[in-house]
N, C-alpha and C positions, 0 to 999 in steps of 0.2 A: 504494500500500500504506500503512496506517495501524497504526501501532502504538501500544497505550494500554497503559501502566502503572498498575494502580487505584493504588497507592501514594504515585505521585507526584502531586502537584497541578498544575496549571494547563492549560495546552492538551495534547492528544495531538501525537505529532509524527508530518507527514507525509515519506513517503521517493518523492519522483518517478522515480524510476528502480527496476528489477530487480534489482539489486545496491547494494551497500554504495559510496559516491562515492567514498572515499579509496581503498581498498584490494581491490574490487571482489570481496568476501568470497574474496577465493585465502590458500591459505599457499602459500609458495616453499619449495622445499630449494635452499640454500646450501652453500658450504662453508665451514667456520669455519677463516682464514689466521692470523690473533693473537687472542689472548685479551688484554681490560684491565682496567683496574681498574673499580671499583665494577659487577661483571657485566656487564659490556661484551665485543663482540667485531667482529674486523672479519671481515667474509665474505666472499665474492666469488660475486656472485650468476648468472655469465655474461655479464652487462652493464658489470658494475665492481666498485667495492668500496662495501661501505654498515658502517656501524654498527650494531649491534642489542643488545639485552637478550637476555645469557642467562641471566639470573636466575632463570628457573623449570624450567632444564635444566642437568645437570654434561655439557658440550661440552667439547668436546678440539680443539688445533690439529689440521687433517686430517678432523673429523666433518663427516658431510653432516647438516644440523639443520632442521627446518622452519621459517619465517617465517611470522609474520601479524601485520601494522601494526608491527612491527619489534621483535616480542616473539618470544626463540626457543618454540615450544611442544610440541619432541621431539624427540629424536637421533634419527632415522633410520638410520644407518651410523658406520664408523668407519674410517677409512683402512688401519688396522692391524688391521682386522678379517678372521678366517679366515674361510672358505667358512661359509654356514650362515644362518640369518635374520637381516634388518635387528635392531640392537639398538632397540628402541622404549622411548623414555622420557616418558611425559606424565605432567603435576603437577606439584608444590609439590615443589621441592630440600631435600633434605634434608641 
């Protein structure tokens, strides 16, 4: 697969593989255990724990959050959430 940028200049870049090499284009739901400083959170993703960016989501200790390359990019649920739809958060935090 090739993908060309008219914008950018110099060579196009080629992608040898189906997917994305780092992060194999998945988002993960997590769940958010601590919140830290500079929009930081730790999660626990089933495997262990990871650090991530929740900078583009207001997550709560207890929310199940989506992952991709370790940028949160939606609350999906809420631990303390009553019966009824996943709360769905994507975008720029306000």
């Amino acid at each position: 697969m090739t993908a060309h940028d008219p914008a950018r200049t110099g060579p196009s870049v080629t992608c040898h593989a189906e997917v994305c090499v780092t992060c194999s284009d998945e988002a993960v739901p997590v769940t958010v255990v601590s919140l830290l400083e500079a929009d930081l959170a730790v999660v626990d993703t089933g495997r262990g724990r990871e650090e991530v960016s929740v900078a583009l989501v207001e997550a709560r200790v207890g929310d199940t959050i989506l992952v991709h390359a370790k940028e949160a990019i939606a609350v999906l649920g809420s631990a303390g959430a009553s019966e009824g739809p996943a709360r769905q958060q994507v975008g720029v935090r306000r």
